[in-house]
Every structure is written in C-alpha cells, then in structure tokens.
BAGULUM-214824 format. One record per residue (C-alpha): residue in three letters; x, y, z. Coordinates in steps of 0.02 Angstrom, whole numbers, padded with zeros to 5 digits, always signed. Layout:
BEGIN
ALAXYZ ...
This chain:
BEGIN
UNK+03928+05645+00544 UNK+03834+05667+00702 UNK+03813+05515+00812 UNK+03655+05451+00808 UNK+03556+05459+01016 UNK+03542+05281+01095 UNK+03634+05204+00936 UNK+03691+05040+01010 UNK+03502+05007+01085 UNK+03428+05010+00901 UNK+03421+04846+00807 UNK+03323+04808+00646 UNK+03303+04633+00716 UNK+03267+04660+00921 UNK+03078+04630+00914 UNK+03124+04464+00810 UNK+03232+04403+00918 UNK+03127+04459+01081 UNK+02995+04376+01010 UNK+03085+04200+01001 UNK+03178+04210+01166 UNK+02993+04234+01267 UNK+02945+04100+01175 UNK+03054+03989+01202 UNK+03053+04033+01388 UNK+02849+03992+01366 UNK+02818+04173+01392 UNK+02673+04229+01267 UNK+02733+04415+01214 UNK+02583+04527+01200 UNK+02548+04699+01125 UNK+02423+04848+01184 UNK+02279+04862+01115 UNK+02327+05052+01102 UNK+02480+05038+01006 UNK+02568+04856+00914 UNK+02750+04841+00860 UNK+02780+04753+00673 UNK+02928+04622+00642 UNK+03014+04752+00575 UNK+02991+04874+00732 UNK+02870+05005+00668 UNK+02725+05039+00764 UNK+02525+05058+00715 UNK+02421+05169+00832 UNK+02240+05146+00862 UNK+02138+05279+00925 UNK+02008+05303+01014 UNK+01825+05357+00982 UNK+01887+05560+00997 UNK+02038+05504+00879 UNK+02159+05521+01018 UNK+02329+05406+01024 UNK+02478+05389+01101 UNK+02589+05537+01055 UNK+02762+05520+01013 UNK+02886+05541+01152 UNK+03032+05512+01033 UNK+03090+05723+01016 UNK+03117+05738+01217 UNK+03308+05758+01264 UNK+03482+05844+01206 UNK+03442+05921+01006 UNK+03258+05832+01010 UNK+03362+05650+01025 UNK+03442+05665+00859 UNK+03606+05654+00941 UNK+03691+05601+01094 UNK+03766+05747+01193 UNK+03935+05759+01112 UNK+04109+05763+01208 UNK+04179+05953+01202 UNK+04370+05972+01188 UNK+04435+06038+01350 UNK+04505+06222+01344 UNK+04528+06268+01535 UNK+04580+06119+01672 UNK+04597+06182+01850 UNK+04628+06101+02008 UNK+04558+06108+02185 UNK+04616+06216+02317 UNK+04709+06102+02450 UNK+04681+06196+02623 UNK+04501+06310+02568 UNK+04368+06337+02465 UNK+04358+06305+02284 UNK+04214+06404+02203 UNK+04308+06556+02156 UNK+04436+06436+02045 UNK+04301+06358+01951 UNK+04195+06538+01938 UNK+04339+06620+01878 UNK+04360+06480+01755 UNK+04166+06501+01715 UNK+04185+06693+01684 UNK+04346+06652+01572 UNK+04289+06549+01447 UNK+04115+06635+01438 UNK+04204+06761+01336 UNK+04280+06636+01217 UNK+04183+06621+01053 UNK+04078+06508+01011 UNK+04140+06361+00884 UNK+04039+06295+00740 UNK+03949+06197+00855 UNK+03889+06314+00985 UNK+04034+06269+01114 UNK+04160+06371+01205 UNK+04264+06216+01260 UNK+04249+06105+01406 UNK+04314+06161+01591 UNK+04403+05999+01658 UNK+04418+05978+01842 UNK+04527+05874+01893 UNK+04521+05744+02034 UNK+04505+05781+02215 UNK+04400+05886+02318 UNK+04317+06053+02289 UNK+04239+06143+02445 UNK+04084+06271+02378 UNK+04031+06373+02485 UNK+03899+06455+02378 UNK+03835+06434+02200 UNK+03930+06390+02054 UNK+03835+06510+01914 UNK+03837+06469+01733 UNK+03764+06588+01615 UNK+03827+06581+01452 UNK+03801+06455+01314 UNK+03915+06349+01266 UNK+04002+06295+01433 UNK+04033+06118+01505 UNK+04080+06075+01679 UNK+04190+05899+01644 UNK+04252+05809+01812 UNK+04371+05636+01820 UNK+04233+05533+01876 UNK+04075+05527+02007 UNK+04175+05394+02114 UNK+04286+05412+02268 UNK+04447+05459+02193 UNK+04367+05570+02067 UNK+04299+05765+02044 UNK+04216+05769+02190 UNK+04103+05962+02229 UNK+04053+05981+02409 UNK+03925+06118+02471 UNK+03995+06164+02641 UNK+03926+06261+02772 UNK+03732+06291+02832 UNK+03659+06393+02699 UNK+03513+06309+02586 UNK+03530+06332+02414 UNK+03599+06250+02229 UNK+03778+06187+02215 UNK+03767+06226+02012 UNK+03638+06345+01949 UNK+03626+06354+01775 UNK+03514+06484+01682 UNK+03499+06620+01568 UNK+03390+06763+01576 UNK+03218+06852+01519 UNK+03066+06741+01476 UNK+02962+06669+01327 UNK+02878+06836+01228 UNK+02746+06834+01094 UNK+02797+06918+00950 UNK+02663+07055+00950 UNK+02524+07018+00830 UNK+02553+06851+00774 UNK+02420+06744+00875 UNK+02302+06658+00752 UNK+02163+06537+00818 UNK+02133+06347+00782 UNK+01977+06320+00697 UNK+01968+06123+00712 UNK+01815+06105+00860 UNK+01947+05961+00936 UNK+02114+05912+00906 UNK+02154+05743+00965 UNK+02307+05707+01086 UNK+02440+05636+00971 UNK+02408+05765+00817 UNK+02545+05844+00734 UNK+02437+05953+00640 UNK+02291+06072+00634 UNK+02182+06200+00545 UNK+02213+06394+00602 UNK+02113+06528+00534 UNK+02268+06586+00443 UNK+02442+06533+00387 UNK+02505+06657+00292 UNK+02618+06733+00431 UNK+02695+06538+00469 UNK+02840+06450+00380 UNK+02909+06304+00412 UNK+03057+06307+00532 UNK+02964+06450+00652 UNK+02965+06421+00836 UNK+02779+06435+00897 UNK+02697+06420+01056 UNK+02527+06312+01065 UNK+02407+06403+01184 UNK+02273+06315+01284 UNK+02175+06449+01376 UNK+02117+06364+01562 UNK+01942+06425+01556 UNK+01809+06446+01699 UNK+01696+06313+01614 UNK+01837+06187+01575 UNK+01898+06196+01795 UNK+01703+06167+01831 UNK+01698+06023+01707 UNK+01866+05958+01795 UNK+01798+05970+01984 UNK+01942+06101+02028 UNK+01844+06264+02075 UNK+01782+06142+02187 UNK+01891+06085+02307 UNK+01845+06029+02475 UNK+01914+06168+02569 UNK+02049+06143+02709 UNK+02171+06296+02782 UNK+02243+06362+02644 UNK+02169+06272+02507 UNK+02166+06368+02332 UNK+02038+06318+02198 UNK+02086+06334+02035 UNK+02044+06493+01932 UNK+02047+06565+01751 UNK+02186+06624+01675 UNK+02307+06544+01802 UNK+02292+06353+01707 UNK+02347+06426+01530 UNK+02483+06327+01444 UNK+02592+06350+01319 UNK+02682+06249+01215 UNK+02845+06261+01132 UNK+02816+06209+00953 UNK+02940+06202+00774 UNK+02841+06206+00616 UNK+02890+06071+00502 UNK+02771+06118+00349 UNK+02613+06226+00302 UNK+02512+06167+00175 UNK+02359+06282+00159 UNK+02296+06340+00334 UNK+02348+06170+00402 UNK+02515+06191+00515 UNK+02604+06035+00540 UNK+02708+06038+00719 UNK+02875+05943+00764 UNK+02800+05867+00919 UNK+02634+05807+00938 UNK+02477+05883+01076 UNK+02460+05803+01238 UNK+02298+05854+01306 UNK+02133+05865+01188 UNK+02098+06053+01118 UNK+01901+06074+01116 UNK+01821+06225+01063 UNK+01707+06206+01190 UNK+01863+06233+01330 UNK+01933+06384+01220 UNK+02000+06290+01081 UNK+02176+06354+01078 UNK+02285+06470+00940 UNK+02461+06488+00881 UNK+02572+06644+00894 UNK+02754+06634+00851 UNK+02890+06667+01003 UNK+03069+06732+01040 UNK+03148+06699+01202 UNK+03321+06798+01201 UNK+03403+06773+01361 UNK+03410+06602+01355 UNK+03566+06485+01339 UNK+03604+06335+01266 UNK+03728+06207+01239 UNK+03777+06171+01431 UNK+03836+05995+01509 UNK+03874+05950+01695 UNK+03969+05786+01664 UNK+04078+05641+01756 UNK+04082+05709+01945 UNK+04011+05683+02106 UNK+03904+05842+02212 UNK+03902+05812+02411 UNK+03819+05910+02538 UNK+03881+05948+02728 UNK+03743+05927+02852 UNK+03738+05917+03036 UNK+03601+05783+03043 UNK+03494+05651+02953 UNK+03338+05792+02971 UNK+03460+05938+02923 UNK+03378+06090+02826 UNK+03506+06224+02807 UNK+03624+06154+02687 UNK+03652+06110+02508 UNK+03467+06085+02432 UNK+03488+06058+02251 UNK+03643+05977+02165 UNK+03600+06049+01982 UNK+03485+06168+01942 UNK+03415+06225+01782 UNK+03298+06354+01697 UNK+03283+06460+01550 UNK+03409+06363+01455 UNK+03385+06204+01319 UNK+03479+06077+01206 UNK+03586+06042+01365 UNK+03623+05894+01458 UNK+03692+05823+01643 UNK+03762+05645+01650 UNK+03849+05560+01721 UNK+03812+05647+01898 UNK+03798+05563+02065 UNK+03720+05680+02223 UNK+03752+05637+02386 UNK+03645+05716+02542 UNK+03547+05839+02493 UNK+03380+05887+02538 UNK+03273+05911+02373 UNK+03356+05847+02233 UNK+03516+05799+02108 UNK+03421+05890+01972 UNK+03303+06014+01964 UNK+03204+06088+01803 UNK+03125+06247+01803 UNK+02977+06291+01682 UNK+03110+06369+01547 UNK+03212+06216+01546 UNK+03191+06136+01359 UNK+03233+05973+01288 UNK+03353+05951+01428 UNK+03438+05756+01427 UNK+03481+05700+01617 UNK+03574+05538+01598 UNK+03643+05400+01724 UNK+03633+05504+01873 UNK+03582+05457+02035 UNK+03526+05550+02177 UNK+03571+05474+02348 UNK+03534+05484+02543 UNK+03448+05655+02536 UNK+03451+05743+02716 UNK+03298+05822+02768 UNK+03151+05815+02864 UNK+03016+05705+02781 UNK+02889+05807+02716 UNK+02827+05902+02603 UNK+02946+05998+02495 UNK+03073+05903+02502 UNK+03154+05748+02416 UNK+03101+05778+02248 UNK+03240+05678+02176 UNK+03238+05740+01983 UNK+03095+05868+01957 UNK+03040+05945+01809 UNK+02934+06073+01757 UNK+03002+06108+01587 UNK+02958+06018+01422 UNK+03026+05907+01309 UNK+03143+05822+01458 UNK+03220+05664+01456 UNK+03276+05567+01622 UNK+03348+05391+01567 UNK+03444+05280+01684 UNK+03459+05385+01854 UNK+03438+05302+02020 UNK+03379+05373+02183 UNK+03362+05335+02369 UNK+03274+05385+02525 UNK+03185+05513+02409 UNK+02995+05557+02429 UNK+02949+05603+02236 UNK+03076+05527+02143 UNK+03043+05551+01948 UNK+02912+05701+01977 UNK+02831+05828+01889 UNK+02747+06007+01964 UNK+02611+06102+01915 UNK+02528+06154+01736 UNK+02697+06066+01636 UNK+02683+06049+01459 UNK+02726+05880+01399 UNK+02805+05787+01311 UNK+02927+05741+01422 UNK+02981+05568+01464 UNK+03062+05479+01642 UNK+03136+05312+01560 UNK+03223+05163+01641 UNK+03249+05240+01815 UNK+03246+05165+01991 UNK+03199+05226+02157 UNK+03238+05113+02320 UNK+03192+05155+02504 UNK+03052+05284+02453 UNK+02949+05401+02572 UNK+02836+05441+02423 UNK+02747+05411+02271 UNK+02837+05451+02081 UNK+02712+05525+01961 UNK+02636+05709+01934 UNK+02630+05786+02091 UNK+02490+05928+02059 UNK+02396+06020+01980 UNK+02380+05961+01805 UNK+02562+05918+01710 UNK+02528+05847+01526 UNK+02604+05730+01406 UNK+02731+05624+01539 UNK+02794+05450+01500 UNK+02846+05328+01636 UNK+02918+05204+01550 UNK+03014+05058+01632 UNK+03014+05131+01806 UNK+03043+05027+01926 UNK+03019+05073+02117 UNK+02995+04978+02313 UNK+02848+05114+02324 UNK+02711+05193+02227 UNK+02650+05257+02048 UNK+02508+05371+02074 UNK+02411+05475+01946 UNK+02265+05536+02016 UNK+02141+05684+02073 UNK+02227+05730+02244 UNK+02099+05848+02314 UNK+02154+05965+02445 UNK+02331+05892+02474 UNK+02446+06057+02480 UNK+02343+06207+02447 UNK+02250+06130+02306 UNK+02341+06008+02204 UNK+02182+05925+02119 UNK+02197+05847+01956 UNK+02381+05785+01937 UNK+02371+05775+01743 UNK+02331+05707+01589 UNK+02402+05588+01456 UNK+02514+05525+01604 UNK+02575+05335+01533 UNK+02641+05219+01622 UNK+02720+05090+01522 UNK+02804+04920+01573 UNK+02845+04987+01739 UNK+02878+04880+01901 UNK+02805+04961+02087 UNK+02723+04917+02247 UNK+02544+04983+02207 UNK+02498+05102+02054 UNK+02354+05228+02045 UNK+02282+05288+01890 UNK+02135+05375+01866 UNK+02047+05469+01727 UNK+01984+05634+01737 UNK+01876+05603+01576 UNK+01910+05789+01507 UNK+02042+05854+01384 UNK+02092+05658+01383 UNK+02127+05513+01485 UNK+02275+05421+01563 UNK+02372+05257+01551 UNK+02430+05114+01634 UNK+02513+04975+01524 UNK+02610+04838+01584 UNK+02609+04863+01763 UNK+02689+04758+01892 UNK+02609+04781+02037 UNK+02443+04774+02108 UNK+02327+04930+02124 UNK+02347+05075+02255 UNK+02229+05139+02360 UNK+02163+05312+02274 UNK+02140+05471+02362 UNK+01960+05466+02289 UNK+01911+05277+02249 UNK+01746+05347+02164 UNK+01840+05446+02036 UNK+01840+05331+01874 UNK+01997+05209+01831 UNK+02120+05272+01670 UNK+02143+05147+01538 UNK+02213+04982+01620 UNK+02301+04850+01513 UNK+02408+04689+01559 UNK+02425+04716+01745 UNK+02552+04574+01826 UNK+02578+04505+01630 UNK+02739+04486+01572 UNK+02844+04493+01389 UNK+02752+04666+01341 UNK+02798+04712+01169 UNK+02864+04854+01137 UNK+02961+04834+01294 UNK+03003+05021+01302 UNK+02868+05148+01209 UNK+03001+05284+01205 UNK+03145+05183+01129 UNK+03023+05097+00990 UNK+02959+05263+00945 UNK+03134+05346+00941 UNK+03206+05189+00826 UNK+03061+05218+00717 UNK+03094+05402+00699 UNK+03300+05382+00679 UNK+03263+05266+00532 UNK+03150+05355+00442 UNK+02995+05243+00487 UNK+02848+05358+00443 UNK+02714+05341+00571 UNK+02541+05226+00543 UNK+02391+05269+00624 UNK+02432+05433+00652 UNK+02237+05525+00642 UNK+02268+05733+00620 UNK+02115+05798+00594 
C-alpha cells in the first residue's frame, strides 16, 4: 500500500489536544468566521453572499497529495570526475537510463551520485519520465553540483515537450450565470461527450468588459507600460472529472476565481498534452554557483528548473549563490511537490528580475518547508497562474522584497504559515514593470508571521484573504483601493493552525466536506 502524504502530521485527536494546551497556557483559540474546525478535525465552510468559500487546497503536490514522493531503487551510481568537469558523466547517465522501461510505477530507476564534487559547466537536461537525480546529502561532505564558469543559465532543466491542445470539437459552455470560488461542480450545456476520469481544461475568457471593470486597460501610463487587453488574460485550468450526473460535471479540484456570465462565463473542452513527462525527482544534494562578485550576473541563474512536466517532486535541495532562484516553475509544471529546500545567498544585482527564490507559474504546486535568504520574492507567483497552488510553512530571512503574487492576476494561492523579516503584499500594483496591475485573486494568507502585510480586494471575480496575521499593515501601492477580508490580526492560537494540512487530513480520511455550496 501506498504511503499516505504528510502521514505522521495527521492525528484524529490534534485539534483536542491543541485546544487544551492554549488553554491551559490562557491562550483563547479562535476560529474564522470563514471556515471552523470540529473536535474531530472536519471543517464547515461559510460562504459568502455570492456563495463563494474557501476552496480546497488539499490536491496541490506529488499525485494530488495522495502520496508522499516515493524512494526509487537506484539502477545507475556514478561518481565525479576528480581533475574536470562532470556534466557529461551524469548526461550520459541521463541518456542511459532514459531508454530503460518504465516499471509498474512509472520509474526507470534512480541515478545515485555519489559524494563529492561535480563541476557543470552547462545544463544538466532531463527529458524523459521516469528519472530521479539521488545525491548523498545537501551538506558539506555530500553530492555537491557546481555551475562553473560565466554563462547565465539552469544547473538542471527538466521538461518535456509540445503544449496543452484542445481536442478539436469538444468545448461545451457553462450555463450557471456564476459559479462561486470553491465549487466543484457546474451546469454545461451538454455532458454527453464527458465521463468521469477525463482530463478537462476550465476556460475563463479575459474579456474587454471584465479588464475595464478591474481598472487594468487603465493604467497610469509610464515608459513602457502595457495595459491589459482581450484575449491575452484567458486562463485555463487543468481539471479531472470525478462524476457527471445529468449536465452537471463534478471537478477534482475546486474554481478559484468567480465565473460570471456577465465576464464570459467560461466552458469546458477536454485536453491532451503529449510531450509531457512525469514521474521526475531531484533529491538529497546541494547546487552551487561560481560568481566573481556579490552583484555577479553571468553565472548560474536557476538551480532547478521545470516546465511541461507533472506528478514530480524536488526535496531535499539546498542552492547556494545564484541569482534568481533554487526552483523555478514554468506554466506547464503540474502538481509539482518542492519539499525542504532552501535557497541561499543569491548573487545578483538587486532588482528587478532577480531573486525570485521559488517561483511558480504552474498549477496545483506545493512548496512546504523551504527556506530562503537575501532573496527579493521569495515564495512568488507570475502572471495569469491558475490556482490552486499552495506555499506552506516556509521562511524567508534578510529579504530585499515582498512574497506574494507578483503581477498581473495569479489565482487560487495559499500562504499558509509563512513566516518572513519582510513583507506580504497582495495588491493592485499599478504601473510597476510594464503593467503588473491586479496581482490576483483568492490569494489567502493564513496564520502567517511578517513585518507588514498588504491585502487588498479588487471586488471582481472574488476577493482576497488575510487570516491570522502577525504583523501590522503595509503601506499599499494604492491606499484608496478597498481592504480584502481581514480577520485576527496580532491574535494568537488560530484554529485550524494550518488551512492546507486540516483540509488535506480531512480529505485522506474520508471526511466529506460541509458547507460546500455548488450551484
């Protein structure tokens, strides 16, 4: 049997005994208003006026959190070249075992490197499924990768090929006049082509009238500001049907941002994306960068880098000087799990475009325990990223930046015990960059710990959270623009103490969920 993800944080009796140890500290736990956790851990949602809740966060991560990333039998160690570089021994180990078969499980074996130090002068390329990268250990004495010479780029780029494509034909349009964020399910104008198991793709066209309504086609204009037009704010969302009953299709993972008719509404249409891999793990080694100088540019930039791959995993990783970041997801990244990694002492000029210490633009991500210094956007998302995808229980010391959505409208995020020296800030950002705007919606912060927070609401397609914080609040870009949805600022003992890991206990056993509106 499968081991179950997070296993030894899930206990029947936690919010019991949480519960008694506050109080007998004379700490009064308290619950949002938004969501309340039972004795026995299950959760009820309330929702608001449009019927929107909290969505679940609990399917973000390696196999939709079902699982923890397993550990692959080794079936190629190598060893570092003494005197020389070292990327051609681990390619040609790559290329080997990329024409092994795949086992029951989707794995070609594990590539063990052994202790010492490997000296890359390029980019280590994975693309084939079923390949892990499996060091001795992120410390001193273990598998240590070092990008050498003056050339910017990834250490490890992993990523498959093509892009998402609509199966011709299949696009069928919702007929509800809203969908609330949170809802699994909806009305289409027909189900007949749907079964449950399909891969789908939620569309949500960007219309002209939907920008206006948001402010973004008008942007007070700087050099090289872009306003935001038609057509280039359309999202998709990856999708699994669980069950069709009538014309109502019931989804895996829930919608982060609200679907009016008025903005478009939004359709289904079902997907294949056949160059992309899956089944890939950077594990248990440390990734260093050469550089000539603390403000240093042409050297290693990325550590890890991902796209157009899913159900894969890095943990275990440590990055040491480089200038944007220890991971790196790219839009076709998919329920990706980056785990106890940290990202330290990047090298770069501070500013922007750099020091974006674990970015993501895919969906369904999950960052849980990394750590990063002298970064600018630590835990960061880009533009027009389809949620949910969750940053849980990371830190971020000495920061030259805020954490949060960077631009241009990301949905469905979780920030959920973050704990920084610097700033949370969701917010309209105006004509920062070329445009940046809106930053996104549905953005939570939960039980998190900073200097200052913003969080504003844009007051269309939904709003945004912030639960729990410690910290006072930030000064916003645009003080005028209206406050999200502020609860239990500076107040301690908030119950559930994580969002993400109550959710995810309540789906591993089988809890169904209360207060769940699908209209």
């Amino acid at each position: 049997m499968p081991k179950r993800a997070h296993k030894s944080l899930i206990f029947v009796g936690v919010p019991l005994l949480l519960c008694a140890s506050f109080i007998k500290l004379g700490i009064r736990p308290w619950s949002s208003a938004l969501v309340k956790v039972l004795p026995d851990g299950r959760l009820i949602y309330h929702p608001d006026k449009q019927g929107n809740i909290l969505p679940d966060f609990s399917r973000v991560g390696y196999m939709q959190g079902d699982v923890e990333p397993p550990e692959v039998p080794v079936v190629k160690t190598i060893e570092a070249v003494k005197d020389g570089s070292s990327q051609a021994v681990i390619q040609n180990a790559i290329n080997e075992v990329s024409n092994y078969p795949l086992d029951k499980n989707g794995f070609r074996g594990a590539i063990l490197l052994k202790r010492g130090v490997y000296k890359i002068e390029g980019t280590i390329q994975i693309h084939t499924s079923g390949i892990i990268l499996h060091g001795e250990g992120e410390g001193k004495s273990g598998t240590r990768l070092i990008a050498t010479g003056t050339m910017q780029r990834s250490l490890i780029n992993v990523s498959g090929t093509g892009s998402l494509r609509e199966i011709k034909k299949s696009q069928v349009k919702i007929t509800d006049q809203l969908v609330p964020v949170g809802s699994k399910s909806f009305r289409v104008a027909s189900a007949e082509h749907f079964k449950k198991g399909d891969s789908v793709i939620v569309f949500r066209p960007g219309t002209a009238n939907w920008i206006h309504d948001l402010k973004m086609d008008q942007i007070i204009e700087r050099k090289g500001t872009l306003q935001w037009s038609p057509g280039q704010y359309d999202l998709a969302f990856e999708r699994i049907i669980t069950n069709v009953a009538g014309n109502r299709v019931f989804l895996d993972n829930p919608i982060v941002m609200e679907m009016e008719s008025k903005y478009g509404g939004g359709s289904i249409m079902s997907y294949h994306y056949p160059g992309r891999i899956e089944k890939v793990g950077i594990e248990n080694l440390y990734c260093g960068s050469t550089y000539t100088s603390d403000t240093a540019e042409n050297h290693g930039w990325i550590a890890i880098r991902m796209d157009k791959v899913k159900n894969s995993w890095v943990r275990r990783v440590t990055s040491q000087y480089f200038g944007y970041a220890c991971v790196s997801l790219g839009y076709g990244a998919r329920n990706i799990s980056v785990l106890h990694s940290n990202c330290l002492d990047a090298k770069s000029v501070i500013t922007g475009g750099r020091r974006y210490s674990f970015a993501n633009d895919g969906q369904m991500n999950l960052f849980m325990d990394c750590h990063s210094t002298e970064g600018r956007h630590d835990y960061v998302t880009g533009a027009r990223v389809c949620g949910p995808n969750v940053f849980y229980n990371c830190t971020a010391n000495n920061t030259h930046a805020d954490i949060g959505p960077h631009h241009r409208w990301a949905t469905g995020t979780l920030y959920d015990n973050i704990k920084t020296m610097g700033e949370i800030n969701v917010q309209d950002r105006g004509n920062w960059g070329s445009g940046h705007g809106w930053s996104g919606v549905t953005q939570i912060l939960w039980n998190c710990s900073a200097k200052a927070a913003v969080v504003q609401d844009p007051w269309v397609s939904g709003h945004n959270y912030c639960i729990g914080l410690q910290g006072s609040i930030g000064k916003a870009r645009f003080p005028q623009r209206d406050q999200g949805i502020w609860e239990g600022q500076n107040r301690k003992s908030l119950q559930p103490a994580s969002l993400y890991i109550a959710q995810l206990k309540q789906r591993l056993e089988g809890h169904p969920e209360h207060g769940q509106k699908n209209k």
